[in-house]
N, C-alpha and C positions, 0 to 999 in steps of 0.2 A: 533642429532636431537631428539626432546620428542616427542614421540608419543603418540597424546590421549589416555587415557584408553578406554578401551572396557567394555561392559557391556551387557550380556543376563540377558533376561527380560523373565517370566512368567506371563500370564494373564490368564483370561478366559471371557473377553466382547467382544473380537473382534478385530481384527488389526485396522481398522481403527478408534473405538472408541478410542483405548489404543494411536497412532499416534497423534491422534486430542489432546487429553489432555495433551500431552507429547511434542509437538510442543508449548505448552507456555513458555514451558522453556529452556531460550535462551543458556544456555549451551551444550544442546542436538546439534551435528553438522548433525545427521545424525540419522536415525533409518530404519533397515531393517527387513522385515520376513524373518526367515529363518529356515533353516529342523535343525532336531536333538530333544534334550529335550530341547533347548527354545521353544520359540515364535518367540521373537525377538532377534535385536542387534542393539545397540547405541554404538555411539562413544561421548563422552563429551567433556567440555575443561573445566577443574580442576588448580587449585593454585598450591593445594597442596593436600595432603592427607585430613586435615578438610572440605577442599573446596570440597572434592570429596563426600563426606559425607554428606555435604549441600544438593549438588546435588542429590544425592541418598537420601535424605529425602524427598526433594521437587518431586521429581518422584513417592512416596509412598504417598506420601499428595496425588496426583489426586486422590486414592482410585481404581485406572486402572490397576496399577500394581503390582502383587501379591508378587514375587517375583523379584530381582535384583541382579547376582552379577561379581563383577568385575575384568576383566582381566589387569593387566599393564606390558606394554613390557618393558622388563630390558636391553632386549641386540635387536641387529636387526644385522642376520648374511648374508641376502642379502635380496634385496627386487627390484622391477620394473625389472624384470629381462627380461623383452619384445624381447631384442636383439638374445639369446640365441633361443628362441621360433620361431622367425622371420626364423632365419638362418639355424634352422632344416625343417620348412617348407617348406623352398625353394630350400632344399635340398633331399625331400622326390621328388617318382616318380610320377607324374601324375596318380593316380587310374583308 
């Protein structure tokens, strides 16, 4: 399974400003705030690597975002792992 690339984003006009001009582009799947030294964090849907690039240009065209760069998962060693979480839960004692 390929997993979209990731991508944090540095701005400085505001989340919802940098959101609004980043929603035109329909490769963007998804954009979050979030803590650390981003801002943000976008998920794309890319070709290829050019295509990734496209994208990452067309996000610096809005003039919103300062900064962008990109993470891509090479391997995925487990993921959705809800079950294990469920099953200690229901296993822990009533507090």
């Amino acid at each position: 399974m390929n997993l979209p690339p990731k991508l944090t984003i540095n701005q400085d006009l505001g989340h919802g400003a940098v959101s609004e001009a980043l929603a035109a582009i329909p490769e963007l799947i998804e954009v979050h705030t979030v803590s650390g030294s981003s801002d943000l964090m976008a998920r794309i849907a890319a070709r290829s690597n050019p295509d990734l690039q496209r994208v990452l240009d067309a996000m610096i065209a809005t003039r919103t975002v300062l900064r962008a760069s990109s993470v891509i998962v090479l391997n995925t060693h487990f993921q959705g792992r809800t079950l294990n979480l469920l099953e200690a839960a229901a296993a822990r004692q009533p507090e």
